[in-house]
C-alpha positions in Angstrom: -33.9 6.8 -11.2 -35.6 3.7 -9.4 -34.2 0.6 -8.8 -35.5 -2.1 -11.1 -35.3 -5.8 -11.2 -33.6 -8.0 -9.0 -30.4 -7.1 -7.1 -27.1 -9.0 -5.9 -28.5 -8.5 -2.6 -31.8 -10.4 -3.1 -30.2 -13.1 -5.2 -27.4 -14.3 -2.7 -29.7 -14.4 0.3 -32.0 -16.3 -1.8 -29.2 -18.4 -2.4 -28.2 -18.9 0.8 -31.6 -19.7 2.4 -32.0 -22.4 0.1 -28.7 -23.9 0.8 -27.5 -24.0 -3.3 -24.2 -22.0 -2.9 -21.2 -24.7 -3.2 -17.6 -24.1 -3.4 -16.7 -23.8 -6.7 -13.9 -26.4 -8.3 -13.5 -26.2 -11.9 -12.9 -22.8 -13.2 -12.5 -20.8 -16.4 -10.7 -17.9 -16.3 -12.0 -15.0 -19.3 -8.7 -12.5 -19.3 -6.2 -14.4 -17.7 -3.3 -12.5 -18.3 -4.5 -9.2 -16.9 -3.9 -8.1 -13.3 -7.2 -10.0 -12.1 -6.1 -13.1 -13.7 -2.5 -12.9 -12.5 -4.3 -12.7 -8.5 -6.4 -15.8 -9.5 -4.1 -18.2 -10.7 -1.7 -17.2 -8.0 -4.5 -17.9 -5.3 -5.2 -21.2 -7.2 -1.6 -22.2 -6.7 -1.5 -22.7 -3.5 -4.7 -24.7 -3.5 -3.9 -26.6 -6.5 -5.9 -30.0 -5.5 -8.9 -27.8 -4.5 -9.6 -26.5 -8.5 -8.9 -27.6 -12.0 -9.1 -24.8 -14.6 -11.0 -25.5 -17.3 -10.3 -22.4 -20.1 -7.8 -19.2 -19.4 -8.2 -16.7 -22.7 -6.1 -13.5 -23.4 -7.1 -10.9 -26.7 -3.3 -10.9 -27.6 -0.7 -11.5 -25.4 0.3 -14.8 -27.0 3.3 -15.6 -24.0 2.0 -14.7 -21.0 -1.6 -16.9 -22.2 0.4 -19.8 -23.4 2.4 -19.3 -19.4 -0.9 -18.9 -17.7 -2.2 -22.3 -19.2 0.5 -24.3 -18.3 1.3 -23.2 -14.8 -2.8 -23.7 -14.5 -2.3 -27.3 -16.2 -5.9 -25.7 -18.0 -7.5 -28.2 -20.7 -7.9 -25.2 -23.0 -6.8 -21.7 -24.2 -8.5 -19.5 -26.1 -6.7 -16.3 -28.1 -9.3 -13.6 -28.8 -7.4 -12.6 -32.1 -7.5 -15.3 -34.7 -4.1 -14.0 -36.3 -2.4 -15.5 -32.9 -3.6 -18.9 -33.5 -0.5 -20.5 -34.8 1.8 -18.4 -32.5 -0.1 -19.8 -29.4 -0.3 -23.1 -31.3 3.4 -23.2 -31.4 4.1 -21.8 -28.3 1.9 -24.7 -26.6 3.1 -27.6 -29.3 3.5 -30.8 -26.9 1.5 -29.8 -23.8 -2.0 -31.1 -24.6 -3.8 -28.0 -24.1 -6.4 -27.4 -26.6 -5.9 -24.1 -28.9 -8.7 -22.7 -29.9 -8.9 -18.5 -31.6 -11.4 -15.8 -32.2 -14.2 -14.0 -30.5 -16.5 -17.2 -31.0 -14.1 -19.2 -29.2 -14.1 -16.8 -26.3 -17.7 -16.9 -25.6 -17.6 -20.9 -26.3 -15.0 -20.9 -24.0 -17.4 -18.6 -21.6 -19.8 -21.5 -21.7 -18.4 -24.3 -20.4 -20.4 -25.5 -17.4 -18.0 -25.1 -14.6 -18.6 -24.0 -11.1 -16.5 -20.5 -11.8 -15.6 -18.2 -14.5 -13.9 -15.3 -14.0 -15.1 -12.5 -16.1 -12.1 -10.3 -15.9 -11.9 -8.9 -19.8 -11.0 -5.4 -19.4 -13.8 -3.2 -21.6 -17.1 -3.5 -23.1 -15.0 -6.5 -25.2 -16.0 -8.6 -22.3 -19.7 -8.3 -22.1 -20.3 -10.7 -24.8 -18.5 -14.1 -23.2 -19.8 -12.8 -19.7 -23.3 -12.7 -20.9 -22.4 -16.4 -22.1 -21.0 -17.4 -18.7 -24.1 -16.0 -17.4 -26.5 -18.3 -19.5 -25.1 -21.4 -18.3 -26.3 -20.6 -15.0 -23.5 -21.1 -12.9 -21.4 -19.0 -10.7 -19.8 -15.9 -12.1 -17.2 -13.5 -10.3 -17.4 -10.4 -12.2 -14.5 -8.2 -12.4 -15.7 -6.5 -15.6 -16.6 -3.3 -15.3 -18.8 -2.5 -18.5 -21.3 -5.1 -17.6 -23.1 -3.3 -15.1 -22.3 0.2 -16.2 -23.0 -0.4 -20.4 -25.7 -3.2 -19.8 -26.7 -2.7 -16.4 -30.5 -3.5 -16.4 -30.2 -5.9 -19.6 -27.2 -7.6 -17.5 -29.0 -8.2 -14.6 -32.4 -9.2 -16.4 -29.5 -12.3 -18.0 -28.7 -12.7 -14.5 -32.5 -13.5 -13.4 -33.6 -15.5 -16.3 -30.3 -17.8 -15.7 -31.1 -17.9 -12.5 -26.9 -17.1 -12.2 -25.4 -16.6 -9.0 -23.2 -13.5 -9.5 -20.8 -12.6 -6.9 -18.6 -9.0 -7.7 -14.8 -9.0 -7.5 -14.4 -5.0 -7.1 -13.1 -4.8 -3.8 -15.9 -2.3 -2.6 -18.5 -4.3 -4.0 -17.6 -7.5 -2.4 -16.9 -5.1 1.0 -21.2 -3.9 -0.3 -21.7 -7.6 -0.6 -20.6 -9.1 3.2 -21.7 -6.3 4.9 -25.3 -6.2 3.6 -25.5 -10.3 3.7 -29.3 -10.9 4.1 -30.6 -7.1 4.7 -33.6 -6.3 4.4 -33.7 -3.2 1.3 -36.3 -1.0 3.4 -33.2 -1.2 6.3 -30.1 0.4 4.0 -29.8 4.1 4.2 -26.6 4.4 2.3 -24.2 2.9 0.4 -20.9 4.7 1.0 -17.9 3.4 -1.5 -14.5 4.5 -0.7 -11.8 5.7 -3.3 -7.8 6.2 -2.4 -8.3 9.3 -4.5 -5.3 8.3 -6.9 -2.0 9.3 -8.2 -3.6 13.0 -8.1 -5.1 13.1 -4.8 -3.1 16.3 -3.7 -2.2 17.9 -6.8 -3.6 20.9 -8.2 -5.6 21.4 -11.5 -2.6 23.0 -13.1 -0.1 20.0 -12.2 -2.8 17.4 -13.0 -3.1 19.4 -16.6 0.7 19.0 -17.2 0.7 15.0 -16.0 2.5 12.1 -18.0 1.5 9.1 -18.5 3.9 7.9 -15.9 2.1 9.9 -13.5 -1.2 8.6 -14.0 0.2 4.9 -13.5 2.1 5.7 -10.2 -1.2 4.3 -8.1 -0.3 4.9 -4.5 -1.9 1.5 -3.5 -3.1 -0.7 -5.9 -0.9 -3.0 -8.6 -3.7 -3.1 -11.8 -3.8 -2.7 -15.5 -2.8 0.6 -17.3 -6.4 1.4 -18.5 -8.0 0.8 -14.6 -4.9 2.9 -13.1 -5.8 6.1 -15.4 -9.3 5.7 -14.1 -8.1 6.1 -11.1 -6.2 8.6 -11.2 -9.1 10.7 -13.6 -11.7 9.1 -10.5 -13.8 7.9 -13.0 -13.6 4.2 -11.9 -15.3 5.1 -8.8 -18.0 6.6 -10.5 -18.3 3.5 -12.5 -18.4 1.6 -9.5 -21.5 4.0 -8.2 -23.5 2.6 -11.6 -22.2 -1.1 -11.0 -23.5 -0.7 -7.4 -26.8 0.1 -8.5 -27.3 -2.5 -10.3 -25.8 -4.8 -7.8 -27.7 -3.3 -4.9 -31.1 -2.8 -3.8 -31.1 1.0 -3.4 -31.7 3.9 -5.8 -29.2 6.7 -7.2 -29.6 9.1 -4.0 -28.5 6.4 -1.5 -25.1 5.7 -3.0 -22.0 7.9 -2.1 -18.6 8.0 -1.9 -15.8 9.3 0.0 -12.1 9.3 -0.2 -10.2 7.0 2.1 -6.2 7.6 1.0 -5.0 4.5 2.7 -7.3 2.1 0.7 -8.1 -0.2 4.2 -12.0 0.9 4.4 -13.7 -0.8 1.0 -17.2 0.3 1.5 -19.1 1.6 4.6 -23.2 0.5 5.0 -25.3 2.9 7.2 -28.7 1.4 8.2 -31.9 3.3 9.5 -31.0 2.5 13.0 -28.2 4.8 12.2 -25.6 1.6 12.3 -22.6 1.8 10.0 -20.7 -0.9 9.2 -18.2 -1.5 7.2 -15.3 -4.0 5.2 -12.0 -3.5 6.1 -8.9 -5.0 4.6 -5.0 -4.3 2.9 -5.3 -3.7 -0.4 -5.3 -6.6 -1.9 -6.9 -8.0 -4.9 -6.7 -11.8 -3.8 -9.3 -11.0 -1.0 -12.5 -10.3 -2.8 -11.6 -13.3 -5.8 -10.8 -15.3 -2.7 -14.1 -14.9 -1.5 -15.9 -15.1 -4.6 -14.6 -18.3 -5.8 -14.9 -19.6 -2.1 -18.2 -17.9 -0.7 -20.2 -19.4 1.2 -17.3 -20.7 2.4 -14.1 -18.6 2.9 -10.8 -19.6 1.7 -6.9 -19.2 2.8 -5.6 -16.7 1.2 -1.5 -15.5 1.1 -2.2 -11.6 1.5 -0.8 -9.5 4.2 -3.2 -9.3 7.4 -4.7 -5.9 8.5 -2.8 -4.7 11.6 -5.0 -1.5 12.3 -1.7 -0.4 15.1 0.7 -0.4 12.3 -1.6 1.3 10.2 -2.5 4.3 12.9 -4.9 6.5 11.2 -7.9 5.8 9.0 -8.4 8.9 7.6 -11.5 9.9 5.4 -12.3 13.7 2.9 -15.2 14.2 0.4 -14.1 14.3 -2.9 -13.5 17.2 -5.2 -15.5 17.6 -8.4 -13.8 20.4 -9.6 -10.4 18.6 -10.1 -12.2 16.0 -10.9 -15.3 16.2 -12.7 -15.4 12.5 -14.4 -17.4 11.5 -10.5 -20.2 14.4 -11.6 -20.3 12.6 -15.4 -20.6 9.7 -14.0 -23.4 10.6 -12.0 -25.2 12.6 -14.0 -25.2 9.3 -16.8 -26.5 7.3 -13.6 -29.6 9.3 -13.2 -29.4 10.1 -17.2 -29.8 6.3 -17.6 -31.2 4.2 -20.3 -28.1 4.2 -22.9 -26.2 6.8 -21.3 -23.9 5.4 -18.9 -22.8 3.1 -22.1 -21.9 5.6 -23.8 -20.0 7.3 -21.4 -18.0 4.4 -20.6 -17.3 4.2 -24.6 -16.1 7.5 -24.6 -14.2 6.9 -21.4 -12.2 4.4 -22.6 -11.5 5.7 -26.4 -10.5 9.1 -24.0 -8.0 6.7 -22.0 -6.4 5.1 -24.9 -5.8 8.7 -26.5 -3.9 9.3 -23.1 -1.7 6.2 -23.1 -1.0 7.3 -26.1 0.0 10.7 -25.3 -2.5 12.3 -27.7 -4.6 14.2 -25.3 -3.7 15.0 -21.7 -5.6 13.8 -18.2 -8.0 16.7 -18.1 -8.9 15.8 -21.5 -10.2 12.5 -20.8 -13.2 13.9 -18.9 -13.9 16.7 -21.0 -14.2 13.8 -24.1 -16.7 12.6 -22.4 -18.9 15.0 -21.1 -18.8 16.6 -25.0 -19.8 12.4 -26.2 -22.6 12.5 -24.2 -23.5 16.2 -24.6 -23.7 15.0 -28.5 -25.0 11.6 -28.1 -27.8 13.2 -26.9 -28.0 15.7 -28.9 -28.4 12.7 -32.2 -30.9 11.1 -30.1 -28.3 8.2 -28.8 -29.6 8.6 -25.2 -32.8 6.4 -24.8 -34.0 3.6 -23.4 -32.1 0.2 -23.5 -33.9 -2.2 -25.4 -31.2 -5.6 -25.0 -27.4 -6.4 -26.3 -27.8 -4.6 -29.7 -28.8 -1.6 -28.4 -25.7 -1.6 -26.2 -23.3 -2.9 -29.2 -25.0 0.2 -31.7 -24.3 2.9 -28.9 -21.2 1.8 -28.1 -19.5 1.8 -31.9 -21.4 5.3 -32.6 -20.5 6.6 -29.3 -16.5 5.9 -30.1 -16.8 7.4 -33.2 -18.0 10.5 -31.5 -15.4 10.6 -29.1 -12.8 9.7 -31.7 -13.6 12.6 -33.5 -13.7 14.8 -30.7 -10.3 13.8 -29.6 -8.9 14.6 -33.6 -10.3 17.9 -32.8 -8.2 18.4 -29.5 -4.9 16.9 -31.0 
């Protein structure tokens, strides 16, 4: 499949050279409460003079919001489920922070013309307020997966028209982003993404068939949400991340890999035509890349641990194994599929997760609901080209219905 549109690559440099980029100050934060959030608002406070937040929003989880907004001193919160109004309502009573509910609010909330926002909703729920951060034309720091990977070419044609300045907050995407600066596309060979290979790295495929949930959350080296962490451990957020990055980057398919890195320190490696490889390097740490993106093209303090490679010792680096797990082949195979496929493998993904969490399927079940989703989807004529949002919104509900009943079948 061949790269179309404008990438990440082309955009910042364009940026740059005309001198627009500006250190954001008032920000709005979409999914405050998640792990993304928490790293933002704890990077805010020790700047607090250099940013005022604007919005923070949370789906459900009525506390931690109403905490969020008051240790943010934000002018607004915004609770994605309208039944929480009142509870949020109450639990803010006195403050003078603006309560506002429902998935209306959210992307209202999305469009305040600030300097930041923080797309950090976990799912394809977020594509609809990041699509409305996008349209105001400011800076966005995406930390949301399914925009790229559902919308990828209808996302970045938003991107374009908006003339938005979008800046990723995946670690290896922001590693992609500073080591490729202002390249030139005809000079990148490969894009190499690394992965700490997960909870699973070393087990076999009959322990990893027998693993609890509490397995798949014990991530060796990241802190992150419960649906992110069983990616991780399946590998199929690294074969998100290849789609992301081809929509981000200037490449095509067959110039993105990955490898497995255990220690997590290498984030991305670039090898240029010269037969140059450079690369990111930095302690796992989610504060670096939103430092940077709510910073860049300046570069903020930041409280994280610094990289002593002594104490470290070894970097060490393997190819990873499709056979224990296959969710990296899917993946890839709904990359060059393209069109609607990679959305609705990332619908079935995550209905596949939430089974798990649930303990109605087990881990090696999570892949093999999706491989079947798309096997069907296609079958029904779901895979196709992807004509704008609705297209993305009608194969993601049919595709969960697929997947749902395939997992009723496993059960």
């Amino acid at each position: 499949m061949q790269q179309a549109g404008p990438s990440l690559v082309t955009k910042v440099a364009n940026t740059l050279a005309s001198g627009a980029v500006t250190a954001p100050k008032r920000i709005s934060i979409l999914g405050a409460t998640g792990s993304i959030g928490a790293s933002t608002l704890d990077l805010i406070s020790h700047t607090p003079d250099d940013f005022e937040v604007v919005s923070v929003t949370a789906q459900s989880s009525v506390e931690k919001l109403a905490r969020c907004a008051r240790m943010a001193g934000a002018k607004r919160a915004v609770i994605g489920d309208e039944t929480l109004f009142q509870a949020l309502k109450d639990e803010l009573s006195g403050t003078g922070i603006e309560v506002c509910a429902g998935q209306n609010a959210l992307c209202e909330a999305a469009s305040d013309p600030v300097d930041c926002t923080v797309a950090a909703i976990v799912g394809a729920a977020g594509l609809k307020p990041a699509v409305a951060a996008v349209r105001t034309g400011g800076r966005l720091a995406l930390a949301n997966k399914e925009c790229l990977v559902s919308a990828g070419e209808v996302f970045m044609q938003e991107v374009a028209k908006a003339d938005c300045e979008l800046l990723p907050v995946d670690s290896e995407h922001s590693a992609a982003f500073q080591v490729l600066r202002e390249a030139e596309p005809e000079s990148i060979e490969k894009i190499v993404l690394t992965a700490s290979g997960g909870p699973f790295r070393t087990w076999s495929l009959d322990e990893i068939s027998k693993a609890r949930r509490e397995d798949a959350l014990k991530h060796p080296n990241w802190t992150m949400g419960a649906k992110i962490t069983v990616d991780s451990a399946t590998m199929m957020n690294k074969g998100l991340e290849l789609i992301e990055a081809y929509h981000l980057f200037p490449v095509r398919t067959d110039q993105l890999g990955m490898l497995v890195h255990p220690q997590s320190i290498v984030h991305c490696l670039v090898s240029y035509v010269d037969g140059s490889v450079l690369a990111q390097m930095a302690e796992p740490d989610m504060r670096t890349p939103i430092a940077l993106a709510l910073s860049w093209p300046r570069r903020m303090r930041s409280p994280t641990k610094r990289l002593d490679l002594a104490e470290v010792a070894q970097l060490t680096f393997e190819k990873a194994d499709e056979v224990r797990f296959p969710a990296i082949r899917i993946s890839r195979d709904a990359m060059e599929r393209g069109g609607t496929a990679p959305a609705v493998m990332n619908a079935a993904n995550e209905m596949a997760v939430a089974a798990f969490l649930e303990g109605r399927i087990g881990v090696p079940d999570i892949a093999a609901v999706v491989e079947e989703t798309l096997d069907k989807a296609e079958g029904r004529g779901l895979i196709k080209e992807c004509c704008g949002l609705d297209d993305v919104f009608g194969c993601d509900l049919r595709a969960r219905e697929m997947a749902q009943d395939i997992i009723e079948a496993i059960q």
